[in-house]
C-alpha positions in Angstrom: 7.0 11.9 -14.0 9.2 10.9 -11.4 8.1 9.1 -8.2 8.3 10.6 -4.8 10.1 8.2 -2.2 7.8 6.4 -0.2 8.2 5.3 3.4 9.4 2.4 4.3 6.4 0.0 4.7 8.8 -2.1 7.2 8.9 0.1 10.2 5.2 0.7 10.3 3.7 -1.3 13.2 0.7 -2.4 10.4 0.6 -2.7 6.7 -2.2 -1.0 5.2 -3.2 -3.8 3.2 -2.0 -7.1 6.0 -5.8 -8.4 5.8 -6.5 -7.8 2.0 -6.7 -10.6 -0.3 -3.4 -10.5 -2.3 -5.3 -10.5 -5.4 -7.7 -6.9 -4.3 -3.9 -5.5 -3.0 -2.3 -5.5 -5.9 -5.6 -3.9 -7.4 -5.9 -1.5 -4.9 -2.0 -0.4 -5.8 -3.2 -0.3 -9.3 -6.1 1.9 -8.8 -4.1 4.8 -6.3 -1.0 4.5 -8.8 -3.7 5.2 -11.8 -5.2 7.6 -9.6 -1.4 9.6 -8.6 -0.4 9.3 -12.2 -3.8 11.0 -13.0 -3.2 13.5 -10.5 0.2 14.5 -10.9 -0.7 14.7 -14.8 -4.1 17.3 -13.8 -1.7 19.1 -11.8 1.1 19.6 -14.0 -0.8 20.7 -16.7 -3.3 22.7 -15.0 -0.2 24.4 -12.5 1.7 25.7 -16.0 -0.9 26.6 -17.7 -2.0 28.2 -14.9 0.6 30.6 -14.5 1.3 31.6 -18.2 -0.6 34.0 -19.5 0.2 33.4 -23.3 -1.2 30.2 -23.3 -4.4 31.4 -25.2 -3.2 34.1 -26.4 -4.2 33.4 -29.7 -6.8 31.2 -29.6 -9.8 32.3 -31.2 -13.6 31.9 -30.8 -13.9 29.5 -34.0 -11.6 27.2 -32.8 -13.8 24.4 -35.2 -11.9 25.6 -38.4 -8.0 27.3 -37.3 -4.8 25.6 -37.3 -3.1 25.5 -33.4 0.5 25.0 -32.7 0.9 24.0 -29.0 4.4 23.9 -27.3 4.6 20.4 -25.6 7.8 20.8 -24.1 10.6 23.7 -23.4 13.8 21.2 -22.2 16.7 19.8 -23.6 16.8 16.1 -24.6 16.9 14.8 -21.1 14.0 17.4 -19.6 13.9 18.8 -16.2 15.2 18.1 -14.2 17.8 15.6 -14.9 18.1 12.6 -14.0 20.8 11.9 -10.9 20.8 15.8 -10.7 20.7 16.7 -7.3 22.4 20.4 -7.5 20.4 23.5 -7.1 19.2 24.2 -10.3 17.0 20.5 -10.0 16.3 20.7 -6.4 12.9 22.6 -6.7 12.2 20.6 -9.6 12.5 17.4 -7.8 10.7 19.2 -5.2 7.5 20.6 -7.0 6.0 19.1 -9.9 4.1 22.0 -11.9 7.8 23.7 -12.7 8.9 21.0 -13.9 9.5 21.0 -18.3 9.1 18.0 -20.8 11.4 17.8 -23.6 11.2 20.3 -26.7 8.5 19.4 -28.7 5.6 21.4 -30.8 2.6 19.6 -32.2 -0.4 21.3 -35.1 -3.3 20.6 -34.7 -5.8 21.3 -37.9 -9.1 21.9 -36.3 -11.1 21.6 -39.9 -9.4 18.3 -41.1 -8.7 17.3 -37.6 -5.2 16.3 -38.5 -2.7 16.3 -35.6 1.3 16.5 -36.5 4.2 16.5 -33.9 7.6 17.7 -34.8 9.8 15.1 -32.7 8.7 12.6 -30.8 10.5 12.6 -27.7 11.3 10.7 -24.2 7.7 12.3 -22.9 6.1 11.2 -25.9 2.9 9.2 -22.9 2.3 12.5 -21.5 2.3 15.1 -23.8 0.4 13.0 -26.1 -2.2 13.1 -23.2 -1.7 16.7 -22.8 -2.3 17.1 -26.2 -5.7 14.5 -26.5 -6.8 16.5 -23.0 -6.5 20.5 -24.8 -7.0 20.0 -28.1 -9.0 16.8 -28.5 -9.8 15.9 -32.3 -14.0 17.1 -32.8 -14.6 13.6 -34.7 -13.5 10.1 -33.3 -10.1 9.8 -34.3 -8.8 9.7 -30.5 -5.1 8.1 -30.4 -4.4 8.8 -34.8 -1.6 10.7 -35.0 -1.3 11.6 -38.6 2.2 12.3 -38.8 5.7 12.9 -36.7 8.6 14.7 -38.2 11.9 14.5 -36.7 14.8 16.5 -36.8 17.7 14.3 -35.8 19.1 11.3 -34.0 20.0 12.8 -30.5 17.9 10.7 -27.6 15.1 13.5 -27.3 14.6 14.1 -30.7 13.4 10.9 -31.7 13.4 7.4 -28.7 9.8 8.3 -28.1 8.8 6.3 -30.9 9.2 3.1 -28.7 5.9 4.1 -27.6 4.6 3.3 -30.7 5.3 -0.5 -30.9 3.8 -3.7 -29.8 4.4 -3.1 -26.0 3.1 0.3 -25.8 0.3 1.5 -28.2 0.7 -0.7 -30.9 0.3 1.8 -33.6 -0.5 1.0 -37.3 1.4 2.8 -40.2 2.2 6.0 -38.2 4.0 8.3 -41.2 7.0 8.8 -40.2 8.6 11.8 -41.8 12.5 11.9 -41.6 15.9 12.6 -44.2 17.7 10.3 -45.5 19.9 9.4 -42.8 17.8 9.5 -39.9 15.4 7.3 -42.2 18.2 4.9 -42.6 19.0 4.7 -39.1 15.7 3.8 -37.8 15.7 1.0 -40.6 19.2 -0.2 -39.9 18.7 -0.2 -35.9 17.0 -1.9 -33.5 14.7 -1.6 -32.0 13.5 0.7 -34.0 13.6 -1.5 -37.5 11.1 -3.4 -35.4 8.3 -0.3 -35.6 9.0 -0.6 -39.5 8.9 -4.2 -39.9 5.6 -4.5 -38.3 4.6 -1.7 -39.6 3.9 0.2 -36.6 5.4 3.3 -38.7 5.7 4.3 -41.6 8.5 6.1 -43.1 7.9 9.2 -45.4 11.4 10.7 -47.0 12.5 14.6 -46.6 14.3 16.2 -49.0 16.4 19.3 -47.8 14.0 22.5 -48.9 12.0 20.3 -50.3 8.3 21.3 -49.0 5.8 18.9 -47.5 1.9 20.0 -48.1 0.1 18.2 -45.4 -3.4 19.8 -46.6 -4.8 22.6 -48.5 -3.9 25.3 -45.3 -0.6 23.4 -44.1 2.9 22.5 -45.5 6.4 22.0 -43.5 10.0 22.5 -45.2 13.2 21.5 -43.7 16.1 23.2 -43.7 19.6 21.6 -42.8 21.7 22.9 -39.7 25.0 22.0 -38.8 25.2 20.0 -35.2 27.0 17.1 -34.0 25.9 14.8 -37.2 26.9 11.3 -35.3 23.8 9.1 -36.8 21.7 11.5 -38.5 21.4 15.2 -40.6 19.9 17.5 -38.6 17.3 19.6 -39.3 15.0 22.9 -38.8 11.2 23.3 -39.9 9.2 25.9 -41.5 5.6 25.4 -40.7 2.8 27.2 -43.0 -0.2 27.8 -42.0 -2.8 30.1 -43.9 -1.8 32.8 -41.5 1.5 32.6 -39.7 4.7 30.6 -40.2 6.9 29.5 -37.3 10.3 28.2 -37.5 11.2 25.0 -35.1 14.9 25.5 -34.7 15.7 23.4 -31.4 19.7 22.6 -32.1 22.6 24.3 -34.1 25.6 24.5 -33.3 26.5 28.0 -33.4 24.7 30.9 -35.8 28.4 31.8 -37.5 28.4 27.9 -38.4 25.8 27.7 -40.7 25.2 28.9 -44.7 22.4 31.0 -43.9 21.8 33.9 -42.2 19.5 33.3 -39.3 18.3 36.9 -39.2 17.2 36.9 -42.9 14.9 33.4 -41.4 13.9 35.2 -38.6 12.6 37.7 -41.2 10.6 35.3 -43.2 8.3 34.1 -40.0 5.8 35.1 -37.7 7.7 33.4 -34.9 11.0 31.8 -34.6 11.8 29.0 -32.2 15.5 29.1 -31.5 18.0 26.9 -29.8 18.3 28.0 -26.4 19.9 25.2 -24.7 22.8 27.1 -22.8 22.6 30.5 -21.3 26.4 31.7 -21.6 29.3 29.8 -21.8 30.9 28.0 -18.0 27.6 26.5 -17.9 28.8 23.2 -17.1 32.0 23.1 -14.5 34.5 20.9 -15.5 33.2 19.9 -19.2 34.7 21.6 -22.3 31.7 23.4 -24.3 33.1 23.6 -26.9 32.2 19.6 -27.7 28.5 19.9 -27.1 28.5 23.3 -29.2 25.2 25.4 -28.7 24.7 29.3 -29.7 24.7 30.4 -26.0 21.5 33.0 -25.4 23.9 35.7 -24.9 25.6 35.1 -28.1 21.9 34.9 -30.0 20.8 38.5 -27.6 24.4 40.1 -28.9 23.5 39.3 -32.4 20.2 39.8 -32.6 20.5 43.3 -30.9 20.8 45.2 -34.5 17.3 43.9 -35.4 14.6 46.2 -34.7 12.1 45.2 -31.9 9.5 43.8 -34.1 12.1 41.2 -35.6 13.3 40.4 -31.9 9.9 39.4 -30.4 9.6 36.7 -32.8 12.3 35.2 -30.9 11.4 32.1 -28.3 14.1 30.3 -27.0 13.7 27.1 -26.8 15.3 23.5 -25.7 16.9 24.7 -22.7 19.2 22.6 -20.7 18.4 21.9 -17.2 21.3 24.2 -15.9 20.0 27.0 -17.8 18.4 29.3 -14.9 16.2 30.4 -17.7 14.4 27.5 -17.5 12.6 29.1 -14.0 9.9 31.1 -15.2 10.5 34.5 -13.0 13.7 34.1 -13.2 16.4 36.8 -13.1 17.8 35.3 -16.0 14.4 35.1 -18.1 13.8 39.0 -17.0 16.9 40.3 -19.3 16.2 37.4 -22.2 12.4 39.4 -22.1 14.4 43.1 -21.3 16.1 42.5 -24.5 12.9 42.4 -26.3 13.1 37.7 -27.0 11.3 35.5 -25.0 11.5 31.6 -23.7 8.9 29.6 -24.7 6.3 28.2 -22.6 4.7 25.2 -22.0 1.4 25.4 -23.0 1.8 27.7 -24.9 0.0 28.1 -28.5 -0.3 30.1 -32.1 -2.9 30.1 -34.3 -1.4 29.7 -37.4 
């Protein structure tokens, strides 16, 4: 969360804390930054989920045996708003904390075994790890295990939340660590995240291309290659199973017509598909050529997925949108059509029993 600027202590006639030993001031800061972390956490969460109505949709009354996945972020690898971003599109952001998104994420939870996976670990890794320990807390005492992460590729928000995992941060012990073969070798070659394997605050797990994973009896993930900007890793997609629904996590491509499968045959196969959404339409970004940070734009994705009949297009949540994506603004003209054409964005806070 970003900080608010504060006043400037020097042109107030008396400090608040002048006659406080230095040793309670410093633990009185501690205490009301605790306490506005804390706060701006509570409302955050409680403000989006608030406002969306899916949220629960499909939780259930025996909620001590089903399989949940929660959306723990909707934004592109950066979040939103974006840092040094002081245009229009951030300005409310900035402003108002509860509209503000975390970066694309889903975690499954497994109620029974009261296992907990996340599919990328990203830059808001400390807080929606929180979210996720404050909504669906584990029913035995495994508070803090996180029994596996799978990540889909080397850009920063896909993966440079697994600092949080080493010696200065949580301290974890043989995390598994589930990535393909040259994702796995970057994190081994490169510091410093050779340093989370060497002391064994992860552990790495290899993927196989449409090779599947079974987590448990009721839960397996696949991954599926995609093409996108391959600089330090594959990239990949995931098919979560679950003994009732299966959700594709699809959060970059670079465009539909790019890759060897047919996205609509995919779409097909799942109960709900989570799709790259990052840019709305192309001219997005003034000045920069698109056409080197390639994305199917949502317009593109709507045009093509127009032929499929309506029950085929609600399965479609866009997802991993960019800050400049007015989208991104729940309510927003732009999110109207995306729904008028029959998709949706995902939410927050949002979550599928599966």
């Amino acid at each position: 969360m970003k900080s608010s600027n504060h006043d400037n202590l020097k042109t107030q006639k008396v400090h608040p804390f002048q006659d406080v030993p230095s040793r309670l001031k410093y633990k009185s800061l501690g205490v009301l930054r605790r306490r506005a972390v804390s706060l701006i956490l509570c409302c955050t969460v409680c403000g989006w989920l608030a406002k969306d109505s899916r949220c629960d949709e499909t939780t259930t009354t025996d909620n001590d045996q089903n399989i949940e996945l929660a959306v723990l972020g909707t934004a592109q690898d950066a979040g939103y708003p974006q840092a040094d971003c002081l245009k229009p599109c951030c300005q409310r952001a900035w402003a108002e904390p509860t509209i503000r998104r975390w970066v694309s994420c889903v975690a499954v939870v497994d109620h029974k075994t009261n296992e907990r996976f996340i599919f990328d670990c990203t830059p808001d890794f400390p807080i929606q790890w929180q979210w996720l320990e404050m909504n669906l807390p584990p029913r035995a005492k495994t508070k803090g295990r996180i029994d596996g992460i799978f990540l889909t590729h080397a850009h920063i928000g896909h993966y440079t939340g697994l600092m949080h995992l080493g010696r200065e941060a949580m301290g974890t012990k043989d995390v598994p660590v589930y990535a393909m073969p040259r994702m796995k070798q970057f994190l081994t070659k490169n510091g410093p995240w050779s340093q989370l394997v060497s002391l064994s605050n992860i552990k790495l797990h290899d993927l196989n291309a449409d090779v599947t994973i079974q987590l448990n009896q009721r839960l397996s993930v696949t991954p599926i290659l995609v093409p996108h900007r391959d600089e330090f890793s594959e990239t990949v997609a995931f098919i979560i199973r679950g003994p009732n629904k299966t959700v594709l996590f699809l959060p970059d491509i670079d465009k539909w017509a790019r890759w060897d499968r047919s996205i609509e045959k995919i779409i097909a196969q799942v109960d709900i598909a989570f799709l790259d959404g990052t840019f709305l339409s192309n001219g997005e970004l003034p000045g920069r050529d698109m056409s080197l940070i390639p994305h199917p734009f949502i317009q593109e994705s709507i045009k093509l997925f127009s032929a499929l009949d309506e029950t085929e297009r609600k399965k479609v949540r866009f997802i991993h949108l960019n800050h400049t994506n007015p989208a991104i603004r729940e309510g927003s003209a732009e999110e109207s059509q995306i729904q008028k054409s029959g998709m949706q964005v995902a939410r927050q806070g949002e979550k599928i029993e599966l």
